[in-house]
Backbone as a chain_set.jsonl record, in Angstrom:
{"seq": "XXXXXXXXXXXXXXXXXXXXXXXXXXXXXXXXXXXXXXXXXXXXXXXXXXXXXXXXXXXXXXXXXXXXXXXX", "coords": {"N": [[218.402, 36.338, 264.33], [216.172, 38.596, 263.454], [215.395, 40.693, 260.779], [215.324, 44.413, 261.41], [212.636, 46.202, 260.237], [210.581, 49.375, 258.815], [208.28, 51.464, 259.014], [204.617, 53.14, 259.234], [201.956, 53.598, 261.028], [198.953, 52.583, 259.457], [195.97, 51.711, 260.134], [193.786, 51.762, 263.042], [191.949, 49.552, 265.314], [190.779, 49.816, 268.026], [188.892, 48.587, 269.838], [189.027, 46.19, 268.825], [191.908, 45.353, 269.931], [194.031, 45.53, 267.502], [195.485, 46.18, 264.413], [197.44, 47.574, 261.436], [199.789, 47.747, 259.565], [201.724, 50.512, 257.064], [204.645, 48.849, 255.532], [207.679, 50.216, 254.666], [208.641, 49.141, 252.502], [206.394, 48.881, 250.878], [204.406, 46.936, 251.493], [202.015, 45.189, 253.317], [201.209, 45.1, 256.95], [200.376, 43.348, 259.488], [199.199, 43.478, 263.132], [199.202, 42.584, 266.698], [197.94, 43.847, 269.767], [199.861, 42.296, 271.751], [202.23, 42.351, 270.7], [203.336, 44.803, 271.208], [206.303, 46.448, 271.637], [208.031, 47.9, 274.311], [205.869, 49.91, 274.693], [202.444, 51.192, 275.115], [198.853, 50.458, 273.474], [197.775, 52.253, 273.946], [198.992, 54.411, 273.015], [199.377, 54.623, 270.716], [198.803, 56.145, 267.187], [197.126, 56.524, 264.297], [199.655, 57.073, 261.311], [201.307, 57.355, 262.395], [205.278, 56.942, 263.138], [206.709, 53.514, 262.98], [208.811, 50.749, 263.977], [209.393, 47.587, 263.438], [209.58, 43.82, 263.329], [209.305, 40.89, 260.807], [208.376, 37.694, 261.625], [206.928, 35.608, 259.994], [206.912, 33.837, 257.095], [205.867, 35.245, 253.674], [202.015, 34.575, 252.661], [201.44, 35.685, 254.902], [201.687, 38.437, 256.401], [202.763, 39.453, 259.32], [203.942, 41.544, 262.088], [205.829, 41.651, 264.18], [207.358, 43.029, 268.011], [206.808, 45.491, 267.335], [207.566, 48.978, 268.062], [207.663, 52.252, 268.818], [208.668, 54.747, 266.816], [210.894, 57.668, 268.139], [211.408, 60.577, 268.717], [214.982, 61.785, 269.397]], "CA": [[217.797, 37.632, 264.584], [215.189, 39.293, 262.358], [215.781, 42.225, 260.2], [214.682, 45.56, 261.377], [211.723, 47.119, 259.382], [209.884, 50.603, 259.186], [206.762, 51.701, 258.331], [203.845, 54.068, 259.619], [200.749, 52.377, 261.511], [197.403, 52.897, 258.994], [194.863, 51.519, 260.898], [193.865, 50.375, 264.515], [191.409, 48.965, 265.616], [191.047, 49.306, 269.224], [188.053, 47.605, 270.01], [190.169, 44.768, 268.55], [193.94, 45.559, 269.61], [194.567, 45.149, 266.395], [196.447, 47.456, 263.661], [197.782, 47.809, 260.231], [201.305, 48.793, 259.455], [201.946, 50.017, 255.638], [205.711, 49.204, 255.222], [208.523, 51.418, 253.532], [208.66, 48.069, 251.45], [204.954, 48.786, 250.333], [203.689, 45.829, 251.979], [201.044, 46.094, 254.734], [201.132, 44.2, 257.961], [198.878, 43.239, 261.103], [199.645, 43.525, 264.178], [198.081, 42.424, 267.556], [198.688, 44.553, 270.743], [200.732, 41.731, 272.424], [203.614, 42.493, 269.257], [203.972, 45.977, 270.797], [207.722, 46.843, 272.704], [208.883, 49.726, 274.939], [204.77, 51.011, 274.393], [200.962, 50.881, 275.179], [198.405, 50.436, 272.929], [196.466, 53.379, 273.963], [199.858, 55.73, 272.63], [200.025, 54.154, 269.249], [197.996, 56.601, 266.423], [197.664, 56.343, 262.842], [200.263, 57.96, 261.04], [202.526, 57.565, 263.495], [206.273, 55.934, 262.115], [207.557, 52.56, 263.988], [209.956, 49.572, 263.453], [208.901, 45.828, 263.907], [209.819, 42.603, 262.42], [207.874, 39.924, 260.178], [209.252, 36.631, 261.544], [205.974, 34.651, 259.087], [207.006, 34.297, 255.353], [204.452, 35.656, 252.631], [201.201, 35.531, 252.766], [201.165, 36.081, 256.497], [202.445, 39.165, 256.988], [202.355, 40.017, 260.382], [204.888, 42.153, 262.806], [206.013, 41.775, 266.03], [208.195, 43.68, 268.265], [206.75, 46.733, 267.211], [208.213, 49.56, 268.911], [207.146, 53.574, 268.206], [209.773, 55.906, 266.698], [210.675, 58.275, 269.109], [212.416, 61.959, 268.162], [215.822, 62.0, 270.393]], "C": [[217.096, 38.118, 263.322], [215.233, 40.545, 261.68], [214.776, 43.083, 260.155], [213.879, 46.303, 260.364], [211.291, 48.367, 259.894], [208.992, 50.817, 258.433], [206.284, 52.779, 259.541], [202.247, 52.888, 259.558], [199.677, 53.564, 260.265], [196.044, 52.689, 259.4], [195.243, 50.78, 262.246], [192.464, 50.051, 264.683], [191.319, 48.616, 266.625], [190.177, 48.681, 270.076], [188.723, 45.898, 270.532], [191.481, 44.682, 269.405], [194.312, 44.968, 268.59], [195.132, 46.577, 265.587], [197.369, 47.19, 262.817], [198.969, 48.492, 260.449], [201.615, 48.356, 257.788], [203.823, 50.335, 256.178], [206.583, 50.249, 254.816], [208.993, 50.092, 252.478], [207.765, 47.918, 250.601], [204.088, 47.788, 250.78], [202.705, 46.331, 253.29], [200.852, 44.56, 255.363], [200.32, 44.396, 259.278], [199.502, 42.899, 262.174], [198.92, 43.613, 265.584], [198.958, 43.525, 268.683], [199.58, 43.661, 271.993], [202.117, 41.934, 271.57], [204.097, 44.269, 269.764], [205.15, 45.596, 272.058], [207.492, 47.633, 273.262], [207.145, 50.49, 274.414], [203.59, 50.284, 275.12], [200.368, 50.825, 274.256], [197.395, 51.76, 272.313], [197.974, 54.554, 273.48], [199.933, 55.684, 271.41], [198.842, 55.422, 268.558], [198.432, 56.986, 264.984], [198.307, 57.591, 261.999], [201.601, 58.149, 261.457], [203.807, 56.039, 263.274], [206.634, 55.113, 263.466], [208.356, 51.757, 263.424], [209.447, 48.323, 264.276], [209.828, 44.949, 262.432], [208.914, 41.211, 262.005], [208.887, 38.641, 260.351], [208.072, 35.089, 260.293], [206.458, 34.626, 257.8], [205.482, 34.575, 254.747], [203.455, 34.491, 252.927], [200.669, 36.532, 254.063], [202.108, 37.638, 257.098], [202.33, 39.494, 258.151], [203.552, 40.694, 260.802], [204.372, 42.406, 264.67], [207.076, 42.76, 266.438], [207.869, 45.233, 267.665], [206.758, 48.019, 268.448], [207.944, 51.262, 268.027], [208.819, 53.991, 268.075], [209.9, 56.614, 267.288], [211.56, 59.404, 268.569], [213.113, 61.813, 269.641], [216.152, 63.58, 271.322]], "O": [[217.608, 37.946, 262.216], [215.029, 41.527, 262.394], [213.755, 43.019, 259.47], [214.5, 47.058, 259.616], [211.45, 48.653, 261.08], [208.891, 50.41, 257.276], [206.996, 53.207, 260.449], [201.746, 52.056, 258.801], [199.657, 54.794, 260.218], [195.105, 53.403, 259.048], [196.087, 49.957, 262.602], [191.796, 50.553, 263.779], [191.57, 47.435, 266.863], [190.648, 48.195, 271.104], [188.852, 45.111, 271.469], [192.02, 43.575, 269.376], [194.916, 43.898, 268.662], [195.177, 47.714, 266.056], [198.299, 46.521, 263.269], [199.213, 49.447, 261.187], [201.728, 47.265, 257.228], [204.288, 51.296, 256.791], [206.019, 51.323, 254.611], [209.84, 50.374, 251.631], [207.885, 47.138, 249.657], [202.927, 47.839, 250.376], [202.667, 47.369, 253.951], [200.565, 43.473, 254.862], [199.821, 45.374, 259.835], [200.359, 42.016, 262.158], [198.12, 44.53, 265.766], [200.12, 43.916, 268.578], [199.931, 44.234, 273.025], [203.125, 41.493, 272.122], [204.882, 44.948, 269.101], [205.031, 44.831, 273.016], [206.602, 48.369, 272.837], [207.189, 51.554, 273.798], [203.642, 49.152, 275.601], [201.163, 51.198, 273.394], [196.784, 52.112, 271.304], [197.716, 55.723, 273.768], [200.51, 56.597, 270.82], [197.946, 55.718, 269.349], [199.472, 57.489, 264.557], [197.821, 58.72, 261.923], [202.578, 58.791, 261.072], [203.589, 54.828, 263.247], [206.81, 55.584, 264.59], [208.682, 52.015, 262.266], [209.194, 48.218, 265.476], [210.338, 45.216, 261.343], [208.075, 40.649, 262.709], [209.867, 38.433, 259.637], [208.483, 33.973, 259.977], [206.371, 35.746, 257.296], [204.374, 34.254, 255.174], [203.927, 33.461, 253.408], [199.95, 37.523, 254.184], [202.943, 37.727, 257.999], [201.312, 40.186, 258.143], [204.451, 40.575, 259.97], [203.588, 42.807, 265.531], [207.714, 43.344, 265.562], [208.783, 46.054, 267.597], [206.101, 47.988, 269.488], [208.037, 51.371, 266.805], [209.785, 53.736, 268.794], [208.738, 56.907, 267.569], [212.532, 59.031, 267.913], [212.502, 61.737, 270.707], [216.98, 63.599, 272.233]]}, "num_chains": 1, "name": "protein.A"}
């Protein structure tokens, strides 16, 4: 199993389904809209905090399983 990350999406790119996530590690990762969970593409907006996981080692960062933060 892959260890849970968090970050806040910085860019999308919806043309693309594509989209930028800067870490809380400082790192910044890419992300296609087949990598999202529990969401749509059209709800995601920058700024907005989620949790995914980078199963690629360095330089490839990417994240899958991204899934929006949600206030309970």
């Amino acid at each position: 199993m892959l260890p849970v990350l968090t970050g806040t999406i910085s860019e999308l790119h919806r043309d693309r389904g594509t989209g930028s996530i800067r870490g809380d590690d400082g790192r910044m990762y890419t992300f296609r809209r087949a990598a999202l969970k529990d969401a749509w593409f059209h709800e995601l907006s920058e700024g907005q905090q989620v949790t995914f996981a980078a199963p690629k080692p360095p330089p490839h960062f990417e994240a899958v399983d991204v899934t929006i933060v949600r206030e309970p």
